[in-house]
Structure formats: structure tokens, C-alpha cells
C-alpha angles and dihedrals in degrees: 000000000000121000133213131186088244092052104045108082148132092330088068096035076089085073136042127269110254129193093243090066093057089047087052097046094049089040089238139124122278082240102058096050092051090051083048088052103048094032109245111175104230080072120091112252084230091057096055088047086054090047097042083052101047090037088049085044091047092044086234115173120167125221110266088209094056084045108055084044095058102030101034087235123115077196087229128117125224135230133174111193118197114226098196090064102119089250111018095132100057135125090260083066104067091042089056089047091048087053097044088053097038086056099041086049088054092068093031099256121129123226111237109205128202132169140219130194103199128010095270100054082051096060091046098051091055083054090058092047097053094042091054092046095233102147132045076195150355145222126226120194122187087038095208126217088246101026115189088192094065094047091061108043091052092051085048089051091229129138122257141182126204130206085208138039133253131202099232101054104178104138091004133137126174154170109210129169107222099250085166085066086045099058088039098059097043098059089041083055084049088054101055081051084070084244109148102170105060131169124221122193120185132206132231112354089203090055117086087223092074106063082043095051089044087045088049088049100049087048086059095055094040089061099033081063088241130136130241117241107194097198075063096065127072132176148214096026101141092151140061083254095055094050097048083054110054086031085063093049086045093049097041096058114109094243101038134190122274083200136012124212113217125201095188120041097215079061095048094048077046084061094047083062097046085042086052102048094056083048095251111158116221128252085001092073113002126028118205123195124178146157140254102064093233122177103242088059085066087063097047122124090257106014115251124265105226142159105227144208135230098228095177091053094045087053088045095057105037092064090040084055086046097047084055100048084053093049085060092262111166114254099233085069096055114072120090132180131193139189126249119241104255101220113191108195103157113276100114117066148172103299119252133202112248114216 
């Protein structure tokens, strides 16, 4: 008996959905609707939507066991967070899980989460991973300059997806915000300010965000018309603590900074407390701009300038990147930049001479 989407109701709710069904009802084979499902590429963009709606009207799911038998795929995506990062266990987190999820959901995979707690264990939970066969790919945020991940995942042959960029991009997909653009256009804001000497302190030097964010920094000099002071610029500040430090070497110098450019918030919140301490009101006598959009910039006295980023996109996308590479995707289609949001709150403001 032939059956349509109209016609099967709540008589065959008694019995479970086959694929069969959903062939039957589309006229098509049993294996054309599998290779919809599962998004092969020699099949028309239009006929997996067909599939994916009749399969959605007909309440069609198909069982994750038969399927990773006959296709090789679990259908699930990997992460390895590492719980020694300096702030792996903040809100943005949550917000970057909640989109990964939400993305591997839409096509019907699951997200499979481990944790590491040094660079080692790290390694060897991937090894795990990949032994038990737990993951079809995986996502690696904080792509670093050297990274041992990608390195084994491409020895090992398996997809992968980074929240990040790497010079060297054989085998590499990726989703990235521009935070290049981002230290560009602050100083060019700073600039407008009628702010010339201007700091600049970076973020982690092992991770490949920080020559992009200097070299973002320096293009926005370069095209303010304003010169680099190197006893201006400081690296490797990612806490509060960092960023009280090298703001106190910045603001110490006999020539400080009118303004300091951030790449990381938590250092930024580190130079309210330096520019404090040496009684310097902000914005009134030194203006402070950053990146990250965390939650603490926005109580801040006075609330911190950033440019931030959409955490729950960026996990959206990057398993929806993933999903694809494993499909077979070319490469060169999947990598994807965005801009930052660039949040204005007050605490840049119109340059002033010191005396």
C-alpha cells in the first residue's frame, strides 16, 4: 500500500516510522532517501530538503545504532575542553556549548564533550576519543600557533573544525570573528578621539588570535597617521592580574598612554585597577577599549567599551561547518569569518594633555 504524508496518521502512530515509509511516500529509493538524510553530495540540495520535510511531517527518525553500522558515523561531534584554560569555566561558555548543540540538533547529530585538565591529558583524551570511536569530528577552539590537535587529527585522517585560523590551512576548516578588524577600528575610534599615544596589550602569544590582533593594531596606526611606541605595547595579559601588571608598566612610563587598546576584556578590567591606583579617572584621563563582550565589562565604573562577540552563533556555525566536512564539502567552502559588535558603553572618551 502506498503511503503518503496525508494519509499516514494516527492508525500507524501504533508502529514506528521506517525509512521505507518516507521512500514510499516521495516515490523515491530507499537509498536516496538514506544519502538525503545523511547529505551526501551526489544528491540535489532540493531532494534532501524534500526528504528532511517529509521525514520532519512523518516524525521519521532513524536509529542512530543501524546507522553508524551502515554509514561508519556515530552522527555525534567532539570537543575537549581544557579546564586549565584561565577562564574555561566562564558564562561564554555555556553560550558556545548552547549554540554547538543547538547546531548539531538541527541536522539530527549529538555533541559528545570531554575535559582535560594539562596539554597532555588533552592529547590523550583525543586518543581515547578517536580509539573508541566516540566522535565522526571534532571542534577546536583556541586554535593555537603550533597546535598539537591539528596535527593529530590530520595524521589520524579525521574532520575538524576550528574557532580560530592557522597559517598553514591544508585540511583546515574553520569559523573565525575578525579580531584584526576589531583592533583596527578601535584605535581608528581612538583616533577620532584625538588620542596619539596610544597602548596596545595583547593576549595569549601561543594562541594564533594575537599576531592577528598586533597586526590589526598596527594597521590601525598605520592608517590613523600615528606612530608605534614599543615601550607602549605588552603581551600575554588574559586576567584581571595581567592586566593590573602591564597597566602599571604602561602608566608608569614617562611618556604614558592617553588610551590603551585590549585584546582580551578581563585585561582591560586589570588596567581600570593600575589606572586607579595612580588616581587616573576613566574615560577623563585615560580611555580603554577591548574585546570579548563579557559580562563583568558591562559593571564596570564606567562600563567597558568592546567589541564583542556572538558566542552562541560562532558555536552554531562551527558544527554546522563540521557536519559539512564530514559530509565530503570541499574545504574551500568552509571557512567562514565574521565581524565583532562593536558595544560602546563610555569608557572612551575625547583625549586630554597630561601635564
Amino acid at each position: 500500500m502506498h503511503i503518503s504524508a496525508t494519509r499516514f496518521s494516527a492508525k500507524d502512530a501504533h508502529r514506528r516510522v521506517t525509512i521505507n515509509d518516507v521512500a514510499e511516500a516521495l516515490g523515491l529509493t530507499k537509498s536516496t532517501v538514506s544519502r538525503a538524510m545523511n547529505g551526501y553530495s551526489d544528491i540535489s540540495q532540493t531532494t534532501q530538503l524534500r526528504v528532511r520535510r517529509m521525514a520532519e511531517t512523518m516524525n521519521y527518525m532513524p536509529l542512530s545504532h543501524a546507522q553508524a553500522i551502515k554509514t561508519g558515523r556515530t552522527r555525534s561531534l567532539g570537543l575537549v575542553l581544557q579546564l586549565s584554560d584561565h577562564d574555561a569555566q566562564r558564562p561564554f561558555l555555556a553560550e558556545f556549548l548552547a549554540g554547538l548543540s543547538a547546531g548539531a540538533s538541527a541536522e539530527n547529530w549529538t555533541l559528545t564533550v570531554a575535559a582535560s585538565d594539562s596539554d597532555d591529558d588533552m592529547i590523550r583524551t583525543f586518543q581515547s576519543l578517536l580509539r573508541d570511536g566516540k566522535a565522526d569530528g571534532f571542534v577546536l577552539p583556541r586554535t593555537m600557533n603550533d597546535d598539537p590537535r591539528v596535527k593529530l587529527l590530520r595524521e589520524a585522517d579525521v574532520p575538524f573544525v576550528m574557532f580560530g585560523r592557522q597559517d598553514d590551512a591544508d585540511g583546515c576548516a574553520w569559523f573565525d570573528i575578525l579580531g584584526e578588524d576589531a583592533m583596527r577600528d578601535a584605535v581608528l575610534h581612538l583616533a577620532s578621539l584625538g588620542h596619539e599615544r596610544i597602548g596596545f596589550v595583547n593576549g595569549a602569544m601561543q594562541y594564533n588570535y594575537a599576531p592577528l590582533r598586533d597586526a590589526g593594531f598596527r594597521d590601525g596606526m598605520a592608517q590613523a597617521g600615528l606612530t608605534v611606541d614599543q615601550a607602549l605595547i605588552a603581551e600575554d595579559a588574559v586576567t584581571i592580574e595581567d592586566g593590573k601588571r602591564v597597566g602599571s608598566l604602561l602608566l608608569d612610563h614617562p611618556e604614558p598612554p592617553t588610551a590603551i587598546v585590549c585584546a582580551v576584556d578581563f585585561a582591560a578590567l586589570g588596567i581600570y585597577h593600575a589606572a586607579a591606583e595612580r588616581g587616573l579617572s576613566i574615560p577623563q584621563e585615560l580611555s580603554v577599549i577591548a574585546y570579548d563582550g563579557i559580562p563583568e565589562g558591562v559593571h564596570a565604573h564606567p562600563p567597558l567599551t568592546t567589541y564583542a562577540v556572538d558566542n552562541r552563533n560562532a558555536g552554531m556555525r562551527l558544527a554546522t561547518l563540521l557536519i559539512r566536512r564530514i559530509r565530503g564539502e570541499d574545504l574551500v567552502n568552509l571557512r567562514e569569518t565574521a565581524k565583532a559588535n562593536f558595544i560602546d558603553r563610555g569608557s572612551t572618551g575625547p583625549a586630554v594633555t597630561r601635564p
